[in-house]
C-alpha positions in Angstrom: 0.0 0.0 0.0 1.2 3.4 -0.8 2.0 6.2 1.4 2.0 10.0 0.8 5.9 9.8 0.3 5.8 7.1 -1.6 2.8 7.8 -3.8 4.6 11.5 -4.9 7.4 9.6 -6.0 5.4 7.1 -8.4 3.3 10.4 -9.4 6.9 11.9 -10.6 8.7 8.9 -12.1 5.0 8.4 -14.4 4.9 12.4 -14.9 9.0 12.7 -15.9 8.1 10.0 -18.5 5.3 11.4 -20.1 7.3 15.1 -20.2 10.1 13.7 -21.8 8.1 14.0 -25.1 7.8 17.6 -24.7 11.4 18.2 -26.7 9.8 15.3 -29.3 6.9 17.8 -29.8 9.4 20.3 -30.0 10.9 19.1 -33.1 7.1 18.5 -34.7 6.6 22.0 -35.0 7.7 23.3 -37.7 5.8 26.5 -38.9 5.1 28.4 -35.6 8.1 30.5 -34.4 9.3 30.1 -30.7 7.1 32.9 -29.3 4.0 31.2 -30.8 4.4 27.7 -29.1 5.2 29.7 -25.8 1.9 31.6 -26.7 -0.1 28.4 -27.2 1.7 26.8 -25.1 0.6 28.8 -22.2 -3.1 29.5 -23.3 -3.7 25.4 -22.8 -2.1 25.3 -19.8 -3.8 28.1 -17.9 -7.1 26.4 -19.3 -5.9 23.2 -17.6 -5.0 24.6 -14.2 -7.6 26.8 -13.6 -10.2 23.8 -14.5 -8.4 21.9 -12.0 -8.7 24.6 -9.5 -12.2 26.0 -10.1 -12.8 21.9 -9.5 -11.1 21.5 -6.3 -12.2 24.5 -5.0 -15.6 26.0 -6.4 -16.9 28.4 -4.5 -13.4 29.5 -2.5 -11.5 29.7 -6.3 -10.8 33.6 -5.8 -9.9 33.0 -1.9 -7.7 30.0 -3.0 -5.6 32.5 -5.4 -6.0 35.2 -2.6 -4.0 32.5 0.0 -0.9 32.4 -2.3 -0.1 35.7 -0.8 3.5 37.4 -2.2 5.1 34.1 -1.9 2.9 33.3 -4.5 3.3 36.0 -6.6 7.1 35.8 -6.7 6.7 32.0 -7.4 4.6 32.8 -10.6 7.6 35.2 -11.8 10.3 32.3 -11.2 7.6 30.0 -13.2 7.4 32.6 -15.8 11.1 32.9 -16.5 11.9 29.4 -16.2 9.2 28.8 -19.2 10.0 31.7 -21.2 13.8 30.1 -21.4 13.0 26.5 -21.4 10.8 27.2 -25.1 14.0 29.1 -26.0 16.2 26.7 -25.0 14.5 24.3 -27.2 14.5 26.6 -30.0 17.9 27.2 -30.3 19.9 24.2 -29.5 19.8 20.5 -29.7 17.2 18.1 -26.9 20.1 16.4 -25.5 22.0 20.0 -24.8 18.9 21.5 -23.5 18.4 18.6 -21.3 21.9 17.8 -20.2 21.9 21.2 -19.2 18.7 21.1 -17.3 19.9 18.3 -15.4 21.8 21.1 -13.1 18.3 21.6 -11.7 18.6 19.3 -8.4 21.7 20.2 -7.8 20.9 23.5 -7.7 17.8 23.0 -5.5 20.0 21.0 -3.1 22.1 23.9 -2.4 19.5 26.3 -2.2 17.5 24.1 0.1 20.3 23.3 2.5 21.0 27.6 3.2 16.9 28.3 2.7 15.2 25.5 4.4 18.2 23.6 6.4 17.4 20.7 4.5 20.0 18.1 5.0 20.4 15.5 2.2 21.5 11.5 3.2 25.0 10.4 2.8 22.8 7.4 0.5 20.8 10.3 -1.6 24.6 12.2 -1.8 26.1 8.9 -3.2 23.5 8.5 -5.3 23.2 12.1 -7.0 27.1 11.9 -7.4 26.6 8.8 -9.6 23.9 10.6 -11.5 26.3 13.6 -12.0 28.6 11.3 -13.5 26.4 10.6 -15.7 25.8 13.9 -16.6 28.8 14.6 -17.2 29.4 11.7 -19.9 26.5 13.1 -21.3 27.5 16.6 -21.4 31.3 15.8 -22.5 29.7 16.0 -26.6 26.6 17.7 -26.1 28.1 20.9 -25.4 30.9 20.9 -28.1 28.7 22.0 -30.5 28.1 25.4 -29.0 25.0 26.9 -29.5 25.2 29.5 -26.5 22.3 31.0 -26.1 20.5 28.2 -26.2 23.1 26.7 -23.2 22.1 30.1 -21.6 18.4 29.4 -21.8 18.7 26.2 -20.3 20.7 27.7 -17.6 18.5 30.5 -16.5 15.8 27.7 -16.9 17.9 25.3 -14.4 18.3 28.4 -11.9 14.7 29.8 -12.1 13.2 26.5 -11.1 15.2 25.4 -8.6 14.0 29.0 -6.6 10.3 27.8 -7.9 10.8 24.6 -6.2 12.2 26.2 -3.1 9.4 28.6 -2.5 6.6 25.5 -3.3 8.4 23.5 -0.3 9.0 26.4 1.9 5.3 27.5 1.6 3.8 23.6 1.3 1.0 23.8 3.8 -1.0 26.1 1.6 -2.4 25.5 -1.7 0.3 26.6 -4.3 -1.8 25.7 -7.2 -2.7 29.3 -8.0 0.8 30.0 -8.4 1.3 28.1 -11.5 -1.9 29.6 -12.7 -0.7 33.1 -12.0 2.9 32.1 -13.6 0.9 31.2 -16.9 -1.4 34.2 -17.3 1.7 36.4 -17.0 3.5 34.1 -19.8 -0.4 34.4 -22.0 -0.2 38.1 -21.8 3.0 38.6 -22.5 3.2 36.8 -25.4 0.2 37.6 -27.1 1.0 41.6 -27.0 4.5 39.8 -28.6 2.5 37.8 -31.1 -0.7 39.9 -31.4 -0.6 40.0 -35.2 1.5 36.8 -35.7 -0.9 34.0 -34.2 -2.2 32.4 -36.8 -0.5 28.7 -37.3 -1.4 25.4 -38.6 -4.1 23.1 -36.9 -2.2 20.3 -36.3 0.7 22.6 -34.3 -2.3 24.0 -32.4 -2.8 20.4 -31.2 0.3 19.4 -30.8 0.5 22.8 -28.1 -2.8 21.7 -26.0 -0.8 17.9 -26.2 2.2 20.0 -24.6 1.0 22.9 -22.2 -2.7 21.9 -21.6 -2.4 18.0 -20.8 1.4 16.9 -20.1 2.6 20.3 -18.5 -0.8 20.9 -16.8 -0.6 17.2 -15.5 2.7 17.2 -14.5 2.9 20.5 -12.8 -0.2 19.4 -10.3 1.7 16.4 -9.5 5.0 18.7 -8.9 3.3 20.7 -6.4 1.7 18.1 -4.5 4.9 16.1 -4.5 6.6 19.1 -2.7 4.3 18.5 0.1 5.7 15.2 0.7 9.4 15.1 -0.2 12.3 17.2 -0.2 13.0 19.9 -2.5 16.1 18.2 -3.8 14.6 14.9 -4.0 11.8 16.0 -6.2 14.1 17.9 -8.7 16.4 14.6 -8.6 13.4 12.5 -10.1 13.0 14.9 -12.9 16.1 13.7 -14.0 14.2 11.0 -15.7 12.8 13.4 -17.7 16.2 14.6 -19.2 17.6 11.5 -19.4 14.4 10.0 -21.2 14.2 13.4 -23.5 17.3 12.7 -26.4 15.9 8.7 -27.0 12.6 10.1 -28.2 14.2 12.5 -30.8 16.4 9.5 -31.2 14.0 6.8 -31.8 11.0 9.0 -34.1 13.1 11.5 -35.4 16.6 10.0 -36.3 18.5 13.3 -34.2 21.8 11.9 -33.8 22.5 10.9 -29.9 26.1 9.9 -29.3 27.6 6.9 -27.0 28.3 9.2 -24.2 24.4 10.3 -24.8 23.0 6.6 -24.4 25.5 5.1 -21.8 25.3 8.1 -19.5 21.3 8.7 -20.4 21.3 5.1 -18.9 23.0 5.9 -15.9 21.0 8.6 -15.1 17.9 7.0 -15.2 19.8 3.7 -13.4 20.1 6.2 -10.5 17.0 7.8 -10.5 15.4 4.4 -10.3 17.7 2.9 -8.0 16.7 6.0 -5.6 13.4 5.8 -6.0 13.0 2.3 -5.1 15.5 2.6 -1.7 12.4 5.7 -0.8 9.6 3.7 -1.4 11.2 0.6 0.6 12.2 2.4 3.4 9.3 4.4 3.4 7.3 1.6 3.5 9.0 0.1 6.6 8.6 3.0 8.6 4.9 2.4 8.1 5.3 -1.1 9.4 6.9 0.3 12.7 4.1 2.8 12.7 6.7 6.0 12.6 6.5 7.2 9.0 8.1 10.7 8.4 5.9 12.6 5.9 8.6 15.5 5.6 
């Protein structure tokens, strides 16, 4: 039987999968220019939050929005940025570099957790994000040869914008954060469209292939990211989204022939090896402490 802490992390491992397209959809698109997917992108994806919330919430939806407070607000503009540059990031370099870069994100969050929250991280979890990082790094050793800077530079701000996302979603976890992505996408919507107010016209089937990206995997996966950070660690939730970049270049590989290199499939592999090995040491442990009756939901 699952627990809370062991629930959130099969909610993520499912939800980093089905992300991992996103970069496939990426490469789909092929008439709308980078500020129309973001715009699109966006529109589906406030849709899909604000159903969810207007359903969990009915006739409190303004007050739930209202209880986000200024933490809230300063979430939404860390959501904002981090979106903004992750489309560009995209647009302008390869999957795999995008990703590999991306992959800072837990490590990031782990640092920022530890002098923000006092989190303290396992000597196991340590041993087991090092191996990760060596992953990484075999992946990174070609992928970011082939320049591309402001792409790298995207992915970065992406990585760092995040990770101070995540921090305020753990720090603030007893109330309802859900808003805050809801905010963080009406502030992307307007934005864009003033960008792209006589540019929005673009082909049905990349209008679809948008509501496939922001409306049901990003809206999907972001609800499950919020009410994982209930549950687990800052840096541990970041650290299972490494599945999603590992997972990200094989798609591109597999449907699109984009060249991955060795170092991209043996160190992809190690990444998701330790993100799985991880996962299951949580859930086992977690699941003993219920036996003794003394499980930690922190």
């Amino acid at each position: 039987m699952f627990n809370n802490k062991s629930f959130s992390i099969f909610l993520l491992l499912v939800s980093s999968i089905a992300i991992s397209f996103g970069g496939l959809i990426m490469r789909n698109i092929e008439v709308a220019n980078t500020w129309q997917i973001i715009f699109y992108r966006s529109l589906f994806f406030a849709v899909s939050i604000l159903t969810i919330i207007i359903f969990q919430n009915r006739v409190s939806f303004f007050k739930s929005i209202k209880n986000v407070g200024f933490p809230g607000v300063i979430g939404a503009v860390f959501y904002t940025f981090a979106n903004i540059m992750f489309v560009h990031a995209f647009a302008n370099t390869t999957v795999a570099n995008s990703l590999f870069t991306l992959s800072s994100i837990p490590f990031i969050t782990a640092i920022l957790a530890f002098f923000f929250l006092g989190e303290n991280i396992s000597k196991r979890t340590i041993s087991i994000m090092f191996v990760a990082l060596l992953g990484i790094i075999i992946m990174i050793s070609e992928g970011l040869a082939l320049g591309q800077i402001y792409g790298n530079l995207m992915a970065l701000g992406t990585a760092i914008s995040f990770s101070c996302f995540t921090i305020i979603l753990r720090k603030y976890r007893t109330i309802d954060m859900l808003p805050t992505i809801l905010i963080g996408g009406l502030i992307i919507l307007l934005f864009t469209f003033f960008i792209s107010l006589e540019n929005l016209i673009i082909p049905l089937n990349e209008i679809f292939l948008c509501f496939l990206w922001g409306g049901v995997l990003s809206g999907c996966v972001n609800y499950i990211f919020i009410y994982a950070t209930r549950y687990l660690y800052a840096s541990s939730v970041t650290f299972l989204m490494l599945f999603e970049f590992a997972l990200g270049p094989f798609w591109v590989w597999i449907f699109l022939n984009e060249t991955i290199s060795r170092n991209t499939f043996y160190g992809g592999i190690l990444v998701m090896a330790s993100v799985f090995i991880y996962s299951s040491i949580e859930v086992f442990i977690s699941r003993k402490k219920i036996q003794k009756g003394r499980i930690n939901l922190n």
